[in-house]
N, C-alpha and C positions, 0 to 999 in steps of 0.2 A: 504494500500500500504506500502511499504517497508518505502518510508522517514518518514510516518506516525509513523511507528514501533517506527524507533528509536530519537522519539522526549522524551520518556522517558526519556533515557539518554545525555538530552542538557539541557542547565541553560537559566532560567528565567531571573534572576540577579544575585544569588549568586552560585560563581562557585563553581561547585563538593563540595557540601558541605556534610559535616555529618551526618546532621541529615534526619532522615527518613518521616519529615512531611514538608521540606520545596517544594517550588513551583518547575514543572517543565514546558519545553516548553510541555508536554503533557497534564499536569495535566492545565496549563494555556487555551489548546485549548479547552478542556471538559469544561471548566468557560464559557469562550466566547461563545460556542455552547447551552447551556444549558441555557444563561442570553439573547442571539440574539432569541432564540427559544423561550421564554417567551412573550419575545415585538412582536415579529410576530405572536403570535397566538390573544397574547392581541388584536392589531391591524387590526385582517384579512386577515394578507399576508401570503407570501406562506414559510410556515415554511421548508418546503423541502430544495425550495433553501437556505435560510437561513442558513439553517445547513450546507449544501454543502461547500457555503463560509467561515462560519466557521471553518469548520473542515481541510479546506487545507489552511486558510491565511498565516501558520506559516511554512509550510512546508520545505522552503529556509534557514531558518536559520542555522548559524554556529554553530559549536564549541563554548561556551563561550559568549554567547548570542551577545548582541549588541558589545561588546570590540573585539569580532571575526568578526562581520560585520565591524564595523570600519577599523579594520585592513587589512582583503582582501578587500575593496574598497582602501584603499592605496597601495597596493601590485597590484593588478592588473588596466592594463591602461584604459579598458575600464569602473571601475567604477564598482561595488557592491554593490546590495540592495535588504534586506533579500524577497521585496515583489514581486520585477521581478523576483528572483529566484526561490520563490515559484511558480510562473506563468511556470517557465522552468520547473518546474519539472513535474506539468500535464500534460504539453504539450507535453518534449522530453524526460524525464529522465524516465519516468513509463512506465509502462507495457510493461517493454524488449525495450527501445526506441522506442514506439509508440504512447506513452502519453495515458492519459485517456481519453472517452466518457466524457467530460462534457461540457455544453451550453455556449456559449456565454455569459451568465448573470453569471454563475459561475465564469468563468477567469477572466472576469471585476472584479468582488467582489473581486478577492484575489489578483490583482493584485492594486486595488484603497484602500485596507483596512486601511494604513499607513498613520499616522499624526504625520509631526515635530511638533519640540517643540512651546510651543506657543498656542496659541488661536484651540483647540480640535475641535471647532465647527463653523471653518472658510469656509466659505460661498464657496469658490473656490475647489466645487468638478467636478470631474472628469465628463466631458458631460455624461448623459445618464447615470449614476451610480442610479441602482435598488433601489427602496426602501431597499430592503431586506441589499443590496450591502450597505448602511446607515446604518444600525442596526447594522450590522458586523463591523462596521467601530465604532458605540460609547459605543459596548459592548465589543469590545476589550477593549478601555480603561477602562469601569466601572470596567472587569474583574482585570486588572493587577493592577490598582492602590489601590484595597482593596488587595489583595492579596500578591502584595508585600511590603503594608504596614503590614503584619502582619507578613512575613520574616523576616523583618526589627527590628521590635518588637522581635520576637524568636531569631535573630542575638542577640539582644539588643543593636545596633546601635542607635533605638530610642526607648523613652518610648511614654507612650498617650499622656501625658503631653504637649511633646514636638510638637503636633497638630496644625498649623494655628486655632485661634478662629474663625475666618470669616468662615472656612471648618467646624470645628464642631458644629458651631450653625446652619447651617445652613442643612446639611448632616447626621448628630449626632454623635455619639462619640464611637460607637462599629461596627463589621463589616458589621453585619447584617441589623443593621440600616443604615449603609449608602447605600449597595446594594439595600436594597428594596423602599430608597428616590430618588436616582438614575434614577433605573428601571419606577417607579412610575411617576416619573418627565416627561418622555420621553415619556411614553403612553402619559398621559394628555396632555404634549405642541405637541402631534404629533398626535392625534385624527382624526386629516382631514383626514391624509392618509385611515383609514378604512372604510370610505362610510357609515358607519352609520348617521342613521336620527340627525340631528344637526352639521353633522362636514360641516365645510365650504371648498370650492376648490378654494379659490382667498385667497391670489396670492397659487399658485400653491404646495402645499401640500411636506411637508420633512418630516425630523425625525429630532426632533430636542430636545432641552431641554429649560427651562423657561430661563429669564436674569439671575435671582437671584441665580436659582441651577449650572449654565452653571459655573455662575463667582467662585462660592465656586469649583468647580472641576478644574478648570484653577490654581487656588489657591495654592490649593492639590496639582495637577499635576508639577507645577512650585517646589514648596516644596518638594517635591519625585527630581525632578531634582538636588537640589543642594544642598541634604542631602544623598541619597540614589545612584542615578542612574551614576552621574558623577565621585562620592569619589568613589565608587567600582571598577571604573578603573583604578585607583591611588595605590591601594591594589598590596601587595605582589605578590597574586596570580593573578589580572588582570594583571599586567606588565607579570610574567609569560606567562601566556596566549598570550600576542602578541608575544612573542618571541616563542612559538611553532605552532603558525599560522606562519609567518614568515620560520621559519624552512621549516616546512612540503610543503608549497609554494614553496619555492626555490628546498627542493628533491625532491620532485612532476616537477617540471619544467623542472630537469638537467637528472631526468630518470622516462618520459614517458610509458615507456614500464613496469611499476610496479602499471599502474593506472589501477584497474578492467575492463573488459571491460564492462560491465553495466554503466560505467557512460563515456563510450568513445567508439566506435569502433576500432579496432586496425590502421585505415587508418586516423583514425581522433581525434589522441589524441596532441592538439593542445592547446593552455594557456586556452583556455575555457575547458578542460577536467579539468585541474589540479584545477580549480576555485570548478567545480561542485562534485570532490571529493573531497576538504577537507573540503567545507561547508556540503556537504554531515555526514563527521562525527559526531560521539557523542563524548561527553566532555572525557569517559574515552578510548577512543577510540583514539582520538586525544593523550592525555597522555602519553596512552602506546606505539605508533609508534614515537613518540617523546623522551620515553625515549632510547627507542631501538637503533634511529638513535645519539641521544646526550645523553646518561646518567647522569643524573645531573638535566638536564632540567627544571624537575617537579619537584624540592624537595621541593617548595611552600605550592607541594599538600598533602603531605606525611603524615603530619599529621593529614589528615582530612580523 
């Protein structure tokens, strides 16, 4: 589908960067898909859905990754999040405003895929969330938190070094190592679910990961937050960034009649149109109708 298209050009965490091997929201969803597809085949379940869920969890996302979800959740009243919008988009935005054929087990998945900060493998999931709909949900983060540890690393914002020990003794110390401790962890502490001879169904069967691996990725996770994920907002270019969401928001709002109509019918372009195209954009995308409308705008980006 079309939003699928252009998650190529939308940021991970580091915006519109230079270099040709950092992460993108497309290249991040091919991670999740490929590492959920592994545990569900490990496991027995139905790798189909699986993939399904994966492959549209991210599809909502903005402009500038999270620092553009941030910001249209503050710009508009009723509230912004990248996983309902992903759910809008199957539903309303595709296929010419008709949404797509997909089950019920699939919208669930992408619209329950999302974990605040904090405890990854808290117990208060959404009623009736799929096994599969679980997978999706702790392969996103295995995906993103090696991956954009290793952005981080190529930024050289961090070295190895600079690793929580609790996470690398426990995880190891290269990427590979920790995806495949990870992945490994999850099959084994989540065995019931596959009905194979020996797994037990009391109490009733998740996906889950052991105490010990769960806490080293909390760890991690938490460490990515308040070295990585929070300073990048603070950046030249994240401040940028909310001032051309911001922008494009306000002339999105004050002339409707400039919004496609694919993402609005002409009778109904209303603060929900403006929302759903300029999440709708891509990072250079964004840029370039921002400089057009302010000149100046982007000069954050310019050297990159």
């Amino acid at each position: 589908c079309n939003a699928f298209r252009r998650l190529k050009h939308k940021t991970q965490v580091f915006i519109a960067p230079s270099g040709d091997h950092y992460v993108t929201r497309l290249t991040h969803t091919l991670e999740v898909s490929q590492i959920a597809r592994t545990i569900a085949r490990a496991l027995n379940l139905n790798e189909d859905l699986t993939e399904a869920i994966a492959l549209g969890h991210d599809l909502g996302h903005t402009p500038f990754g999270h620092i553009g979800e941030d910001e249209l959740d503050r710009l508009y009243p009723q509230g912004f999040h990248h996983s309902r919008q992903s759910l809008r988009v199957v539903e309303r935005l595709e296929g010419d405003g008709q949404g797509l054929n997909l089950t019920w087990e699939v919208r669930q998945g992408i619209l329950s895929h999302s974990k605040p900060r904090g405890d990854f493998l808290d117990s208060a999931l959404p009623d009736g969330l799929t096994l599969e709909g679980q997978i999706c949900r702790l392969s996103d983060a295995v995906a993103y938190l090696n991956h954009d540890l290793a952005d981080a690393f190529r930024a050289g914002i961090l070295a190895n070094d600079d690793l929580p020990a609790a996470a690398v003794n426990a995880l190891g110390g290269r990427h590979s190592e920790r995806i495949n401790t990870m992945v490994g962890d999850i099959v084994e502490s989540s065995w019931a679910v596959s009905g194979q001879a020996g797994a037990s169904l009391e109490p009733p069967p998740a996906i889950t990961m052991s105490p010990e691996k769960s806490r080293a990725v909390n760890i991690l996770r938490e460490f990515m937050f308040e070295k990585v994920y929070i300073p990048e907002g603070a950046t030249e270019e994240g401040q940028a960034a909310r001032r051309i969401i911001r922008l494009l928001y306000r002339h999105y709002s004050e002339h409707r009649d400039e919004i496609p109509v694919e993402f609005a019918p002409v009778r109904q372009r209303g603060e929900q149109a403006v929302v759903d195209y300029v999440a709708g954009m891509t990072d250079l995308y964004a840029i370039g109708i921002a400089e057009r409308l302010e000149p100046g705008i982007a000069t954050a980006f310019a050297s990159r």
